[in-house]
ZADO-1210 file (C-alpha; in nm, 4 decimals, padded with zeros to 6 digits):
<atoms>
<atom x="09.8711" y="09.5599" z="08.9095" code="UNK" pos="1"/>
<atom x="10.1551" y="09.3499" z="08.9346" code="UNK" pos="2"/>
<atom x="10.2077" y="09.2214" z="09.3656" code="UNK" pos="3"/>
<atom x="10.5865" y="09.2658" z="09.4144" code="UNK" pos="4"/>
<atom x="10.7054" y="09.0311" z="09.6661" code="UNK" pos="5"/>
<atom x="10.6701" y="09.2083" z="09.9709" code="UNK" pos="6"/>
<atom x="10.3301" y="09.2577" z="09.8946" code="UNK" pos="7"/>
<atom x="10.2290" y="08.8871" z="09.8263" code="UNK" pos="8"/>
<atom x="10.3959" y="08.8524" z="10.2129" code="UNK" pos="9"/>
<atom x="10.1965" y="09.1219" z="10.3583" code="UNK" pos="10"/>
<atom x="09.8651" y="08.9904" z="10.1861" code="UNK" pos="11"/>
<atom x="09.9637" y="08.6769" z="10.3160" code="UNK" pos="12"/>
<atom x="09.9821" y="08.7825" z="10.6962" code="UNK" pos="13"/>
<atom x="09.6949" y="08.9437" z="10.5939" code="UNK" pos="14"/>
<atom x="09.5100" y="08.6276" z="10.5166" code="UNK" pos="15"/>
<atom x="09.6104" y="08.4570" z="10.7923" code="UNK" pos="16"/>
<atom x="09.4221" y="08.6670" z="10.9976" code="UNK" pos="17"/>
<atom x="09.1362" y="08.5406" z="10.9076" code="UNK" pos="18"/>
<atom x="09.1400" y="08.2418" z="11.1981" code="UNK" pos="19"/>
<atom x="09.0634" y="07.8855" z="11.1251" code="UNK" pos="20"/>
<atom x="08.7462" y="07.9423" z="11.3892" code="UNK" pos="21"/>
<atom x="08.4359" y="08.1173" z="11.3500" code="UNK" pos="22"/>
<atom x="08.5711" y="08.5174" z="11.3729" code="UNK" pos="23"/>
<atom x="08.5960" y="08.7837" z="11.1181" code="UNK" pos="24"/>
<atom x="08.9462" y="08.9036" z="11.0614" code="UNK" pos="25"/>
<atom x="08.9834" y="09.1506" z="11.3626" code="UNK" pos="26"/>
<atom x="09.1265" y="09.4672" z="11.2597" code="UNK" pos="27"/>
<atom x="09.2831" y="09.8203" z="11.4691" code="UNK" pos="28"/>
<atom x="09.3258" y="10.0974" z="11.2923" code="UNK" pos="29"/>
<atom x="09.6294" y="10.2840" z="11.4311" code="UNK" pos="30"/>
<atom x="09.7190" y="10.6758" z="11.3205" code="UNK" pos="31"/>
<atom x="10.0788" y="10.5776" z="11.3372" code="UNK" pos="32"/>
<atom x="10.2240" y="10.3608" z="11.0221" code="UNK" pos="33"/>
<atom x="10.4978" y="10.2378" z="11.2648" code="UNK" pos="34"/>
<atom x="10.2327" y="10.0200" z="11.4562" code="UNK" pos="35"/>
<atom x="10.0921" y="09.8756" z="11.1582" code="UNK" pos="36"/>
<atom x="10.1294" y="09.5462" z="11.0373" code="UNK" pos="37"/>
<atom x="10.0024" y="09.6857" z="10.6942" code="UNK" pos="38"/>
<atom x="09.9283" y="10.0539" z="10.4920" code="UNK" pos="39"/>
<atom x="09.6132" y="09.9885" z="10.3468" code="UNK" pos="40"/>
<atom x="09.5306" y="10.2208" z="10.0285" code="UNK" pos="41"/>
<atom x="09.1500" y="10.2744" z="09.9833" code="UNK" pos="42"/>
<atom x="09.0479" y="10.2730" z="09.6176" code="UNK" pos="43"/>
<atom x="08.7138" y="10.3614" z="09.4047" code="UNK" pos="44"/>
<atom x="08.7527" y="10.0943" z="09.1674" code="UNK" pos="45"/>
<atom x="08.7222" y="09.7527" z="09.2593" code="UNK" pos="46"/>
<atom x="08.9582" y="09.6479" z="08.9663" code="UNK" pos="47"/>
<atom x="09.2697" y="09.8133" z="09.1284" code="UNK" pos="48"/>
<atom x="09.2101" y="09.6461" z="09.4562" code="UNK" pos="49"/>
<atom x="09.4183" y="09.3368" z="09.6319" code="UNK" pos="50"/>
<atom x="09.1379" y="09.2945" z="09.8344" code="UNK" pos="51"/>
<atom x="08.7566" y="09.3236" z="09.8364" code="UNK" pos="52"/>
<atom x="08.6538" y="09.4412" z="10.1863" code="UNK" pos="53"/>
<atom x="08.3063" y="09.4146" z="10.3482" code="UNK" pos="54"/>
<atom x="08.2862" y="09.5502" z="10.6712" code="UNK" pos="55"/>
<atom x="08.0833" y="09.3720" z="10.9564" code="UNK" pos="56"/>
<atom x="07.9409" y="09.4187" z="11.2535" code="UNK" pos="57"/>
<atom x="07.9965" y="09.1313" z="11.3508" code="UNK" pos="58"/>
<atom x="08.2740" y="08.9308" z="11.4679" code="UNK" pos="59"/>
<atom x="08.1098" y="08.5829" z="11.4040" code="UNK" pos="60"/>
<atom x="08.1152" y="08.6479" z="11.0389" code="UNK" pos="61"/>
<atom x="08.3648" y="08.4036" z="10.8638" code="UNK" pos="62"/>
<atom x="08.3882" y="08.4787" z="10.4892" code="UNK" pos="63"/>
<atom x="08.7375" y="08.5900" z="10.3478" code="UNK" pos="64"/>
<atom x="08.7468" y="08.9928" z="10.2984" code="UNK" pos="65"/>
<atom x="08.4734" y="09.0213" z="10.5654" code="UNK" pos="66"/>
<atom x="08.6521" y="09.2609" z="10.8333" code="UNK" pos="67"/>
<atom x="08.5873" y="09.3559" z="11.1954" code="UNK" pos="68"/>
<atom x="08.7326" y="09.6979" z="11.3871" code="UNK" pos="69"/>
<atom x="08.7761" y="09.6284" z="11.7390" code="UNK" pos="70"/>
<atom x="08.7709" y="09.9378" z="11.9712" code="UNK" pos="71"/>
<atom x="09.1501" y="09.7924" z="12.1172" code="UNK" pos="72"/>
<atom x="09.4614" y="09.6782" z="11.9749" code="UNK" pos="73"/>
<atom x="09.4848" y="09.4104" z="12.2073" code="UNK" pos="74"/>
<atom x="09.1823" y="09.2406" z="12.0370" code="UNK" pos="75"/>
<atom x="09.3117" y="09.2325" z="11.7033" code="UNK" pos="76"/>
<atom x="09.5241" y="08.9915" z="11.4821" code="UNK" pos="77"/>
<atom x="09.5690" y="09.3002" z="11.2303" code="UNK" pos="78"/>
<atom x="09.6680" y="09.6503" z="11.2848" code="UNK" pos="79"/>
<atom x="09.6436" y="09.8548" z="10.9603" code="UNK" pos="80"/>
<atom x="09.7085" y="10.2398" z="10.8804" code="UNK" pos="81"/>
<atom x="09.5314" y="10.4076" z="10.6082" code="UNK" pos="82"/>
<atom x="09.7310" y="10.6015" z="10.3641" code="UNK" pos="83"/>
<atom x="09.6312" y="10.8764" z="10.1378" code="UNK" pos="84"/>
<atom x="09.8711" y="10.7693" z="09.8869" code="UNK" pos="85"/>
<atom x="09.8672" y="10.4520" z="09.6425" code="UNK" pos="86"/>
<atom x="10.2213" y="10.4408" z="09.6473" code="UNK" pos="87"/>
<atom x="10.2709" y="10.4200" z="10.0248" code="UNK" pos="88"/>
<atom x="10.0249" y="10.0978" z="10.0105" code="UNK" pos="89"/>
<atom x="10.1034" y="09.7561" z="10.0657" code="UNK" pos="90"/>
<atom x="09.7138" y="09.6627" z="10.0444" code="UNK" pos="91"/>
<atom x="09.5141" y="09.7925" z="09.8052" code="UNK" pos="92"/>
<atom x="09.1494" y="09.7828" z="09.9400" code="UNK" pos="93"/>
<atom x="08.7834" y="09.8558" z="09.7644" code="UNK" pos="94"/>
<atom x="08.4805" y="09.8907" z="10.0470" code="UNK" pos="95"/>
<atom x="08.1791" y="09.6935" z="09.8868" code="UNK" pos="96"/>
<atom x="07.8271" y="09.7136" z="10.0268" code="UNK" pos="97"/>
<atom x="07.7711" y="09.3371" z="09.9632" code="UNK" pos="98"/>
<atom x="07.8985" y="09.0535" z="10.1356" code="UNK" pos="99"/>
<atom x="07.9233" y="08.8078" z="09.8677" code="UNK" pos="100"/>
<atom x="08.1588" y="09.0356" z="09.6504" code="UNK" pos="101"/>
<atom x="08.4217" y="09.0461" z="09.9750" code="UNK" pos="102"/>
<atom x="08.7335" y="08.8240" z="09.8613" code="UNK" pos="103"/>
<atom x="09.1073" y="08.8780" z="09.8541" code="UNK" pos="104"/>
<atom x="09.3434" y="08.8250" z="09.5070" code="UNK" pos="105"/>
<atom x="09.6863" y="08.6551" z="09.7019" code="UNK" pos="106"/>
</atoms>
């Protein structure tokens, strides 16, 4: 998949999300695409994805990919909307059950 360049610039937002301290990347999930920072496309195949994600429960975890929900927007750096369509996406995004696979393809 080739990034276009609005895409490298959202996956770069993205990445800076993940803080120079000790915290997950923080993440709200709004209903309204409006809000979001970035449409997030979830995939079955980890070779279409821009970004490995492994969800935490934890917001100490500091790994790049490794993502937090918080319960409010106001505790986020990242507000994303999940679309059902590929073409909507700016971030393309594969859920993996292990931690070491999480990583993100800028």
């Amino acid at each position: 998949m080739k990034l276009t360049l609005k895409n490298r610039c959202i996956l770069a937002i993205l990445g800076c999300f993940l803080p120079l301290g000790t915290y997950a990347a923080q993440i709200f999930i709004t209903n309204y695409p409006s809000e979001a920072n970035a449409k997030v496309y979830v995939t079955k195949y980890p070779s279409e994805a821009n970004c490995i994600v492994y969800e935490t429960q934890y917001s100490s975890d500091n790994e790049p990919g490794v993502w937090f929900y918080t319960k409010y927007k106001s505790d986020a750096r990242a507000t994303i909307y999940y679309t059902q369509y590929k073409s909507d996406a700016d971030l393309v995004v594969y859920y993996t059950k292990y931690k070491s696979d999480a990583r993100c393809r800028y």
